[in-house]
Each structure stands twice: as C-alpha cells, then as structure tokens.
N, C-alpha and C positions, 0 to 999 in steps of 0.2 A: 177249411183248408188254410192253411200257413204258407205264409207269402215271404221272403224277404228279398231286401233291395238294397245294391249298397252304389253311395256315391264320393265323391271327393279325389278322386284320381286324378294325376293331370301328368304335368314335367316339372321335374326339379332342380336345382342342381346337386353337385358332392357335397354334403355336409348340411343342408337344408332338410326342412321339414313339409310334413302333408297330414292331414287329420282326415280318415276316411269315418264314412260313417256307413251302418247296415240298419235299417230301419226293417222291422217284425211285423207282420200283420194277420188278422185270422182268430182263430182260438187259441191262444198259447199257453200249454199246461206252467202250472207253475215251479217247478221241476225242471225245466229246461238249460242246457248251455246253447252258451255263443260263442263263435268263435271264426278263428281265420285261417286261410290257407292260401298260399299262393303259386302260381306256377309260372317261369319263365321258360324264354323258348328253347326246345327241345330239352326241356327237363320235367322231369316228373311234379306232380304237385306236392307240396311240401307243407309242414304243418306250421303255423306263424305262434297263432296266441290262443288263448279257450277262456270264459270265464264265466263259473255260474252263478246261480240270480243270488245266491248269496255274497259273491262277489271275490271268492277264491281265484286266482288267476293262475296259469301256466304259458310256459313263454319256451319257444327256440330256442338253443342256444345261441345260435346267428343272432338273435335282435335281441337278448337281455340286454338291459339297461341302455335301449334305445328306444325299442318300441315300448309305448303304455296302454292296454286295452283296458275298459271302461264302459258302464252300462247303468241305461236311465230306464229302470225298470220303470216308471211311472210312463213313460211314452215306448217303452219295447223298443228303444234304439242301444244298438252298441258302438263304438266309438276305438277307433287304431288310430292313437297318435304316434307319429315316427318321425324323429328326430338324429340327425345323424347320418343322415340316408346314402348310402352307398351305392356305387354302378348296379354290384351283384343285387339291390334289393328290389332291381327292377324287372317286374313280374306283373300277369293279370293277378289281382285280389281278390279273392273269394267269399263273401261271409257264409257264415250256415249257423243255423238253427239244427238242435238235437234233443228231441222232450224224449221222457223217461222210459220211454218204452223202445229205443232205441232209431226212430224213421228220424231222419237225416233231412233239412231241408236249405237249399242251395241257392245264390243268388245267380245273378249274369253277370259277375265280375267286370274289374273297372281296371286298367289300368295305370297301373304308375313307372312311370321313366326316369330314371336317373340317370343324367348326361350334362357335359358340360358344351 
C-alpha cells in the first residue's frame, strides 16, 4: 500500500518563501508521478505542479517561475519550493502520488497562509 505525507506548511508573509515537502512510502512502481494540488476556501481544488521520476516537470500557470517542484527519488520525497508567495497562494496543499496504472494516492494536506 502507498502512503504519502506531506509537511512544511506554516504562515508567511507577501513576498516570502515555504518549502513543502511529501514523503512516499510502500511499494512504488517506478513509473510513477508526483505532484500537487491545492485548494482554498470555497474554491475548488486546483492543480499546482506534477513531476515524473524522470524529472519532467509541469507547473500552473499561477505559480511559473515561483514555485519549483523537485524529487529525491533515492528517499521517495518530493519537495514545493515557493517563493514569491502571494495572499491568493494561500490554500490547504495537497501531494499525490499517480503510478502507471492510473490509482491516485493522496496525502492530508498542510496548510499554507499568506498574510501580513
């Protein structure tokens, strides 16, 4: 069973940064992406970043060239650095894991606040 967990959320302020991280665990096909999502309140969830273990990446257009997503395939973590951070990017965070046969697996999302 595949596990992930993500942490690093807190409060920031405008213009500041936060590096989240979602660590993997279980059997994990090697085929898999990672990636993020996040949803604030009363809005729908939204798609942040994605990146497979080859290390292609895809990004929002909201967070290009803010956010950087990254992954240490040797320990199954992936890593959202966000810089730049805006009121709007403040949302629960989501990671997931997606191996090749399409099952979807989801953390308990962490919170990040941007406020001054």
């Amino acid at each position: 069973q595949v596990q992930v967990a993500e942490s690093g959320g807190g409060v920031v302020q405008p213009g500041g940064s936060l590096r989240l991280s979602c660590a993997a665990s279980g059997s994990i096909p090697s085929g898999s992406a990672m990636g993020w999502y996040r949803q604030a309140p009363g809005k729908q969830r939204e798609f942040v970043a994605q990146i497979i273990r080859a290390g292609s990446t895809t990004y929002a257009d909201s967070v290009k060239g803010r956010f950087t997503i990254s992954r240490d395939n040797a320990v199954n973590t992936m890593y959202l650095q966000m810089n730049s951070l805006k009121p709007e990017d403040t949302a629960v965070y989501y990671c997931y894991l997606v191996v090749p046969l399409g099952a979807r697996y989801w953390g308990q999302g962490t919170q990040v606040t941007v406020s001054s």
